[in-house]
KELO-617037 format. One line per field, with one value per residue (C-alpha): residue in one letter; x, y, z; residue number from 1. Coordinates in pm, 1 decimal. Example, Ala and Ser with C-alpha at 12.3 -4.5 7.8 and 13.67 -1.06 7.14 Angstrom:
resn: [A	S];
X: [1230.0	1367.0];
Y: [-450.0	-106.0];
Z: [780.0	714.0];
resi: [1	2];
# end
This chain:
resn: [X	X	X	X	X	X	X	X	X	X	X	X	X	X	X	X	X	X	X	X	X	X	X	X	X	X	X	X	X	X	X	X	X	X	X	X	X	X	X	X	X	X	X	X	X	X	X	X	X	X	X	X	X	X	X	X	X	X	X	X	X	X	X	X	X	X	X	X	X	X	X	X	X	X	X	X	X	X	X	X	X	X	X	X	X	X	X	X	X	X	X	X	X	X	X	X	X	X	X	X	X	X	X	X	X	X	X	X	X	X	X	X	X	X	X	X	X	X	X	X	X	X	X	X	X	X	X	X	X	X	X];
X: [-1193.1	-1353.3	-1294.9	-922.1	-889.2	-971.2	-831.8	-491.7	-500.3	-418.2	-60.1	-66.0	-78.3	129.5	408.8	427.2	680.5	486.3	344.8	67.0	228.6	413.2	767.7	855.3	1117.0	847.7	640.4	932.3	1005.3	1349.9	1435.8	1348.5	1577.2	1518.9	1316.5	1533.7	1542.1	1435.9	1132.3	1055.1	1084.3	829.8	571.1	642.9	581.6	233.0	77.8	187.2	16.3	-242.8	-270.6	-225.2	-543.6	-737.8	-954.8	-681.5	-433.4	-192.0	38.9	371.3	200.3	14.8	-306.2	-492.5	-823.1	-1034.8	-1378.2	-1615.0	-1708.0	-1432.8	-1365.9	-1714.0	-1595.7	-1264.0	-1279.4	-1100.3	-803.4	-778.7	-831.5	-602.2	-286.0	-398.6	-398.4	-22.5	107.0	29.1	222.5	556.3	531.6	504.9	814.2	1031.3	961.7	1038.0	1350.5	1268.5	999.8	788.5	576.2	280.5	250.4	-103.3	-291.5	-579.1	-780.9	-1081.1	-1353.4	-1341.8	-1606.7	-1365.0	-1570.6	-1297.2	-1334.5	-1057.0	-824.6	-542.1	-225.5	2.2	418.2	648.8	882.1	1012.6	1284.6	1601.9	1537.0	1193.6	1400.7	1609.6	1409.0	1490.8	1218.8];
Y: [537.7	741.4	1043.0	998.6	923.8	1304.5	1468.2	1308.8	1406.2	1765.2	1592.4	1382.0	1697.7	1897.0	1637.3	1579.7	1760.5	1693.9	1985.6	2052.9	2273.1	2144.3	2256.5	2459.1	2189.3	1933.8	2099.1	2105.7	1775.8	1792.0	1523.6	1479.2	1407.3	1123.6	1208.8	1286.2	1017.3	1291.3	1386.0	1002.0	938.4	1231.8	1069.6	704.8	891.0	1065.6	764.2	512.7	786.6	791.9	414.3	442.7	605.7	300.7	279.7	335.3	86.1	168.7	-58.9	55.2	102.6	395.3	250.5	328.0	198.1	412.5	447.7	587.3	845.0	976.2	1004.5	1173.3	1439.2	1534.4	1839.0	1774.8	1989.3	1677.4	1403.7	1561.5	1556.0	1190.7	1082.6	1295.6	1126.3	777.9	858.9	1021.5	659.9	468.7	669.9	663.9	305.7	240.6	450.2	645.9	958.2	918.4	1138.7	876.3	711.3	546.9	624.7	405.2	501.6	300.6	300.2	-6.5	-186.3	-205.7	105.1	244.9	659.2	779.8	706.9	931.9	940.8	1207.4	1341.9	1237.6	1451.7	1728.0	2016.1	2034.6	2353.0	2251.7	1982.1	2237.5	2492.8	2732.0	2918.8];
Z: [174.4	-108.3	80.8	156.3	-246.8	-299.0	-9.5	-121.6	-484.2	-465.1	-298.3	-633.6	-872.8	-663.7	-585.8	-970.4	-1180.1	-1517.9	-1720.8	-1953.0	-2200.7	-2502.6	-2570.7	-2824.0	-2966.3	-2958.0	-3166.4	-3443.3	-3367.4	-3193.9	-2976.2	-2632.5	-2332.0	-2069.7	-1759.1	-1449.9	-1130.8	-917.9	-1087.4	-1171.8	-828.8	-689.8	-980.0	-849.7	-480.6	-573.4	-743.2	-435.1	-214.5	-405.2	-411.0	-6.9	17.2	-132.4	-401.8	-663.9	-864.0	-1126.4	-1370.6	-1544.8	-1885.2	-1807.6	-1678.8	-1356.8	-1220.8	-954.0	-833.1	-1126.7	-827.3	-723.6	-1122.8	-1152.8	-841.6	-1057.4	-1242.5	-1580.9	-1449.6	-1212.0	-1416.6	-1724.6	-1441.4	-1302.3	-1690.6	-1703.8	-1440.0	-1540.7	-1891.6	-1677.6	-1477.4	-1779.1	-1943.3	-1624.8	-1593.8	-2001.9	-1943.1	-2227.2	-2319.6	-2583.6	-2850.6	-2762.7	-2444.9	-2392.8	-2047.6	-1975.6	-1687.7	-1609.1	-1333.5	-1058.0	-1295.9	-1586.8	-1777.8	-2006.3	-1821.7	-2010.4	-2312.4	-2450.5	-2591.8	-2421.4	-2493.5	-2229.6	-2384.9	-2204.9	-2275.7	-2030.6	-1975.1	-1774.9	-1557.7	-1430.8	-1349.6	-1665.9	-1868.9];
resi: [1	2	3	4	5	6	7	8	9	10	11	12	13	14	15	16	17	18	19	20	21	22	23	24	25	26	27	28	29	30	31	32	33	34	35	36	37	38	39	40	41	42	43	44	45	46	47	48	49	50	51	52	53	54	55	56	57	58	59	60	61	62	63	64	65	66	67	68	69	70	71	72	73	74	75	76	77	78	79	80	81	82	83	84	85	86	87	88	89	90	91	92	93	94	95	96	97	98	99	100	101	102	103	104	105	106	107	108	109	110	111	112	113	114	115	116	117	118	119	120	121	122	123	124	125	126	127	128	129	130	131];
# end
């Protein structure tokens, strides 16, 4: 099950519509605009794949439990999406974005593998396929 945990996270990152990149109004503090149904629903579809596969649970407050292993096999390109994607859910399910969304992912013996605080917030521009 392990196995079918990693071969289906390239879907997850590629399914997801998040980005790593700040926006240049975030960084002056403009406001944000609420996450589109579309792109919540292609997050909600990547982590219930991902879930599918076994081995991997998720909540609506940004916190995800997986085998340590399969965390250990990640490269941090990897595990910096997983931890994105838990944030977007957490936002789309809030209804709102958010400057500081906690994402807690831990390993399937409760070991705390990753904490951060990530933006949700993302420029219209980005939704709609603009520069």
């Amino acid at each position: 099950m392990r196995h079918h945990l990693l071969l289906i996270l390239p879907l997850l990152l590629a399914s997801t519509a998040c980005q790593e990149k700040k926006p240049d109004w975030a960084k002056e503090g403009a406001p944000g605009v609420a996450l589109a149904a579309q792109d919540c629903a292609k997050v909600k579809a990547g982590l219930e794949n991902l879930s599918k596969a076994g081995g991997f649970d998720y909540t609506d407050k940004g916190e995800g439990t997986l085998p340590t292993d399969a965390w250990a096999q990640m490269p941090s390109s990897q595990r910096d999406q997983l931890a994105s994607t838990l944030a977007y859910h957490a936002s789309c399910v809030a209804g709102a974005t958010s400057e500081e969304q906690l994402v807690v992912i831990r390993g399937e013996d409760g070991t705390q593998l990753l904490r951060r605080t990530l933006s949700t917030k993302v420029d219209a521009g980005d939704l709609i396929g603009g520069e």
